[in-house]
MIDOSE-1310 file (N, C-alpha, C; in nm, 2 decimals, decimal comma, always signed):
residues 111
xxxx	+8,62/+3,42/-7,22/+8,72/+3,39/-7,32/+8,79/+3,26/-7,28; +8,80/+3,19/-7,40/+8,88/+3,06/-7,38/+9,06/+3,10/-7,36; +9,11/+3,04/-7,25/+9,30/+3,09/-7,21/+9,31/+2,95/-7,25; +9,42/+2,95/-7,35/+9,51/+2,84/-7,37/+9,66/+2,86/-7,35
xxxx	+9,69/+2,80/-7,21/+9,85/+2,80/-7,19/+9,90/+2,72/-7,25; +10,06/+2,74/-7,30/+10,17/+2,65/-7,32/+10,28/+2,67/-7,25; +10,32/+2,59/-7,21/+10,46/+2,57/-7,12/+10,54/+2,50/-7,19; +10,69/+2,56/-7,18/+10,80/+2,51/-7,32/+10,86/+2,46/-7,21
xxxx	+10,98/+2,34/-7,21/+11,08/+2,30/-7,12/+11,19/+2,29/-7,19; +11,29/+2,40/-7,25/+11,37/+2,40/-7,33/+11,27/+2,39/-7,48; +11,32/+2,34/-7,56/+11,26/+2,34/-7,73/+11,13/+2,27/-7,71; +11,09/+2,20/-7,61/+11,03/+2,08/-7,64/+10,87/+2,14/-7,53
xxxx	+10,75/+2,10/-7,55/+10,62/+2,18/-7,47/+10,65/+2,05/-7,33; +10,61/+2,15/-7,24/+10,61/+2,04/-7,12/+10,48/+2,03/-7,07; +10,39/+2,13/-7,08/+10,24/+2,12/-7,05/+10,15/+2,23/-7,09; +10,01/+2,19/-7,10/+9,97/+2,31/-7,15/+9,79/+2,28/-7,04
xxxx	+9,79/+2,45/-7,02/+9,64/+2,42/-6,94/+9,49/+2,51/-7,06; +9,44/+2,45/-7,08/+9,30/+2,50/-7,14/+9,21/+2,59/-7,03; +9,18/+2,68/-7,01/+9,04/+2,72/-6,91/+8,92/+2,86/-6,95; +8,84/+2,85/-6,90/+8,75/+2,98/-6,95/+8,61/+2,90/-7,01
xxxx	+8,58/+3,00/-7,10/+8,46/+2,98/-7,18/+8,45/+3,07/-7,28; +8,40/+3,02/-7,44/+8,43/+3,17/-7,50/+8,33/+3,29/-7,46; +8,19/+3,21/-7,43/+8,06/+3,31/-7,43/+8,01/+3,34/-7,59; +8,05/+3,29/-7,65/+7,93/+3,31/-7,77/+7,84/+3,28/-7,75
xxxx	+7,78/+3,17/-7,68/+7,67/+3,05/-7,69/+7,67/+2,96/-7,54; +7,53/+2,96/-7,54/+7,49/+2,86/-7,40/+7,62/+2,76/-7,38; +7,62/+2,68/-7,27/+7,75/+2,56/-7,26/+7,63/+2,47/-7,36; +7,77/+2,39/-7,37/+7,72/+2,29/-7,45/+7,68/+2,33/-7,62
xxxx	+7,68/+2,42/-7,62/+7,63/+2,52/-7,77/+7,72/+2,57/-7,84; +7,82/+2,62/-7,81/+7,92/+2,71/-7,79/+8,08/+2,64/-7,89; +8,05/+2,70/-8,03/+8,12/+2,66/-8,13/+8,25/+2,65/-8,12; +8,29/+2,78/-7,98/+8,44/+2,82/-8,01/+8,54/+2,72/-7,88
xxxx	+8,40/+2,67/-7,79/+8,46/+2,60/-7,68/+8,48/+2,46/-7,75; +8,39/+2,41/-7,83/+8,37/+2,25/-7,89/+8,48/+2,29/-7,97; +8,54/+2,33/-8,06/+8,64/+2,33/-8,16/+8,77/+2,35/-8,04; +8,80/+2,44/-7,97/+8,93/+2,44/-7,89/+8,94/+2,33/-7,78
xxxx	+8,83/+2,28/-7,75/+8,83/+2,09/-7,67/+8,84/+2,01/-7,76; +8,78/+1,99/-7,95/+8,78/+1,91/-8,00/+8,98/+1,87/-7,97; +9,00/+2,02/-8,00/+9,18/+2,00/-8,06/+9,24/+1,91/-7,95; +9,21/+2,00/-7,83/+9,27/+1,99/-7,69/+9,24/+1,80/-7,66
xxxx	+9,16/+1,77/-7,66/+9,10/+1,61/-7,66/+9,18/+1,52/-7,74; +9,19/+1,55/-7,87/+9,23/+1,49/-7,97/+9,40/+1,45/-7,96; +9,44/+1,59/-7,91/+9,61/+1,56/-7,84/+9,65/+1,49/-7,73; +9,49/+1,50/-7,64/+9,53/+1,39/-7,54/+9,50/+1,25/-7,59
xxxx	+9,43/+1,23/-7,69/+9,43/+1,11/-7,70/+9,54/+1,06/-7,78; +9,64/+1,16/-7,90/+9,72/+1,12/-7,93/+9,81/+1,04/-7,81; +9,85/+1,15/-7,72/+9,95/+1,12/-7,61/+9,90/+1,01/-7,54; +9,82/+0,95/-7,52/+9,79/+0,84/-7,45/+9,77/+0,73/-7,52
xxxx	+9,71/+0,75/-7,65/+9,77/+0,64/-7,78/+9,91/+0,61/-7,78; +10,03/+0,73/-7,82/+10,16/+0,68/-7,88/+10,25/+0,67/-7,79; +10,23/+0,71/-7,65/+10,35/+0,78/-7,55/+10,36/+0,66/-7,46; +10,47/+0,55/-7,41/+10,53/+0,46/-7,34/+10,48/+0,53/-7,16
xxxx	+10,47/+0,65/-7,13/+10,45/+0,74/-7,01/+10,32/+0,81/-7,05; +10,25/+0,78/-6,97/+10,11/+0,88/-6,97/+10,15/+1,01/-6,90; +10,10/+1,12/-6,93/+10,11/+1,24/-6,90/+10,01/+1,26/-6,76; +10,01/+1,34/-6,67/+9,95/+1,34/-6,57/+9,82/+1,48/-6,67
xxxx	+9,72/+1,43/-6,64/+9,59/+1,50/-6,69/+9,49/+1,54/-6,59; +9,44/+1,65/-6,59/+9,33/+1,74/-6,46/+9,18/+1,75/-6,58; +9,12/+1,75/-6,57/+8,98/+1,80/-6,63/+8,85/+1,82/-6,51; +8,86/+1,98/-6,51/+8,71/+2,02/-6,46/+8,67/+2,06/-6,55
xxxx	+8,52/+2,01/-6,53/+8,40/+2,03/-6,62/+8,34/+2,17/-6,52; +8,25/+2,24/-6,62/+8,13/+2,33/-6,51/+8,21/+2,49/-6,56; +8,15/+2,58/-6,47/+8,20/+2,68/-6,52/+8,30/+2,73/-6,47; +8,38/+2,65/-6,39/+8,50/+2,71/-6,38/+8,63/+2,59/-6,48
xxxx	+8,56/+2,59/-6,59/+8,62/+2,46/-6,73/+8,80/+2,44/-6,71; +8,83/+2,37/-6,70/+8,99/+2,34/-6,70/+9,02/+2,21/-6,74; +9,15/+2,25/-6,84/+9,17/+2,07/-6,87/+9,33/+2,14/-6,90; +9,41/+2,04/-6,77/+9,56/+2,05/-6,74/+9,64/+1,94/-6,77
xxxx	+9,72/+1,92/-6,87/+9,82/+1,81/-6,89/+9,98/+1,86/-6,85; +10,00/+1,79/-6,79/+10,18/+1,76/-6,78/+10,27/+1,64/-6,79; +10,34/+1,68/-6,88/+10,41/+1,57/-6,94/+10,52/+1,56/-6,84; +10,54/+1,37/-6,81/+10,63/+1,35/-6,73/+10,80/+1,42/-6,75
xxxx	+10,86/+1,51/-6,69/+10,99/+1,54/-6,70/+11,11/+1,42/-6,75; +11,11/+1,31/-6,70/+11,17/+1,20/-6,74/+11,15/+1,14/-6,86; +11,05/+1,17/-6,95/+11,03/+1,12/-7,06/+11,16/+1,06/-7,19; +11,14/+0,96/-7,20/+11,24/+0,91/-7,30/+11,28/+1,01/-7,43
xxxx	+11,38/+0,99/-7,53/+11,38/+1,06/-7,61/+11,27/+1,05/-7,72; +11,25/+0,91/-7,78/+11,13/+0,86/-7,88/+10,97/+0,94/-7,82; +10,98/+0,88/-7,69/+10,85/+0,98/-7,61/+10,84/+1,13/-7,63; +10,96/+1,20/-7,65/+10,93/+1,35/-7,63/+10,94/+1,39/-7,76
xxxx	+10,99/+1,28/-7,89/+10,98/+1,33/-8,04/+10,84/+1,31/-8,07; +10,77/+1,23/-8,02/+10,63/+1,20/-8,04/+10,55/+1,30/-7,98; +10,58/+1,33/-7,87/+10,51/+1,39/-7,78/+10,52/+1,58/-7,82; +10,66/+1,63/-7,88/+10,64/+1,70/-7,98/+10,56/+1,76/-8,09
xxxx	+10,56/+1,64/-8,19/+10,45/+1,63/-8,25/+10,33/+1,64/-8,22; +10,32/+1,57/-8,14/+10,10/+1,60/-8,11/+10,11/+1,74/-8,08; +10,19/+1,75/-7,95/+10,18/+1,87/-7,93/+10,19/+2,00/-8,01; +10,27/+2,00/-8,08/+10,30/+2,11/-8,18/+10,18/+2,14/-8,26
xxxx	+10,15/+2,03/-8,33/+10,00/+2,04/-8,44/+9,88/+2,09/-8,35; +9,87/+2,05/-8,19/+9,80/+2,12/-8,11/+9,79/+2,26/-8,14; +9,91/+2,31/-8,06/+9,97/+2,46/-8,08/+9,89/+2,52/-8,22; +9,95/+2,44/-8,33/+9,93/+2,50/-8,44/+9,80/+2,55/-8,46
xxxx	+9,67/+2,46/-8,41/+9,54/+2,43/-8,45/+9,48/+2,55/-8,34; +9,54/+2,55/-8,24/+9,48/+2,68/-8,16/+9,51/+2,82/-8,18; +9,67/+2,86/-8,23/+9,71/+2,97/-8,29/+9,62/+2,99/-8,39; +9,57/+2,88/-8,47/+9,47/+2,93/-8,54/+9,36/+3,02/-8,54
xxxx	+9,30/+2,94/-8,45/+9,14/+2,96/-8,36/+9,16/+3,09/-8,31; +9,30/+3,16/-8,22/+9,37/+3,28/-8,20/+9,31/+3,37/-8,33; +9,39/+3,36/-8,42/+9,42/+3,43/-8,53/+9,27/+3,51/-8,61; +9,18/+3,39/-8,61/+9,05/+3,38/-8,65/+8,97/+3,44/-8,57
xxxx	+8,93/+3,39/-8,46/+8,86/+3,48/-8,36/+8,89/+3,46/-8,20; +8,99/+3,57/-8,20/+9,12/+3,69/-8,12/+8,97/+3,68/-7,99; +8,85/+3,77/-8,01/+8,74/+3,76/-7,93/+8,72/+3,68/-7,83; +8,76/+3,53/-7,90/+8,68/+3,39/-7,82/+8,83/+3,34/-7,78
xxxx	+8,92/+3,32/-7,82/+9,07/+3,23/-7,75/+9,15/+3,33/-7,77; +9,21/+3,29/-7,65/+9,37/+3,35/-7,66/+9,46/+3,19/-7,58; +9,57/+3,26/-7,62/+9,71/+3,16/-7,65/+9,81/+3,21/-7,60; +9,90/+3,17/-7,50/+9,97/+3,27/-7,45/+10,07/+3,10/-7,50
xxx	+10,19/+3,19/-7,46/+10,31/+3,05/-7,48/+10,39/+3,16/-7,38; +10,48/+3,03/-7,30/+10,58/+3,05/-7,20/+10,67/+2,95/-7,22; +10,78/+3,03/-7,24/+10,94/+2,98/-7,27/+10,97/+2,96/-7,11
């Protein structure tokens, strides 16, 4: 099973770690991993596109899969409305994947 953590710092996400595998499908095959990396990828590149501070980023490949972001604590205000954003529609896009198939991801969130 794919584990998607969120970590809140006050209102705002401060980091979130991806790890697992769903097991539907060989690596590299595997619909429910490529769609929850598409999302997970796509927010880091927001955040490294729009954000004045790069986020500190971990990715292991293989089967023990992990991809760790943490957002600098010092982050400006413009930085953490942006940073917000990506992140939120993240969230959104994986609660989905959650909702859909419960089986393959889960989503935990931490206040």
């Amino acid at each position: 099973m794919i584990t998607a953590t969120i970590d809140y710092r006050g209102e705002d996400i401060a980091a979130f770690t991806i790890s697992g595998h769903a097991g539907y499908a060989a690596p590299g095959q595997d619909i429910y991993c490529a769609g929850v990396s598409a999302i997970a990828q796509t927010a880091l590149l927001g955040l490294a596109k729009h954000l004045a501070q790069t986020p500190q980023v971990n990715i292991v490949e293989g089967e023990d899969a992990l991809l760790k972001c943490i957002l600098p604590a010092d982050m400006g205000i413009d930085d953490r409305y942006k940073a917000s954003l990506i992140l939120s529609t993240m969230e959104a896009g994986l609660l989905s994947l959650q909702e859909a198939y419960p089986q393959y991801v889960k989503v935990r969130i931490r206040r």
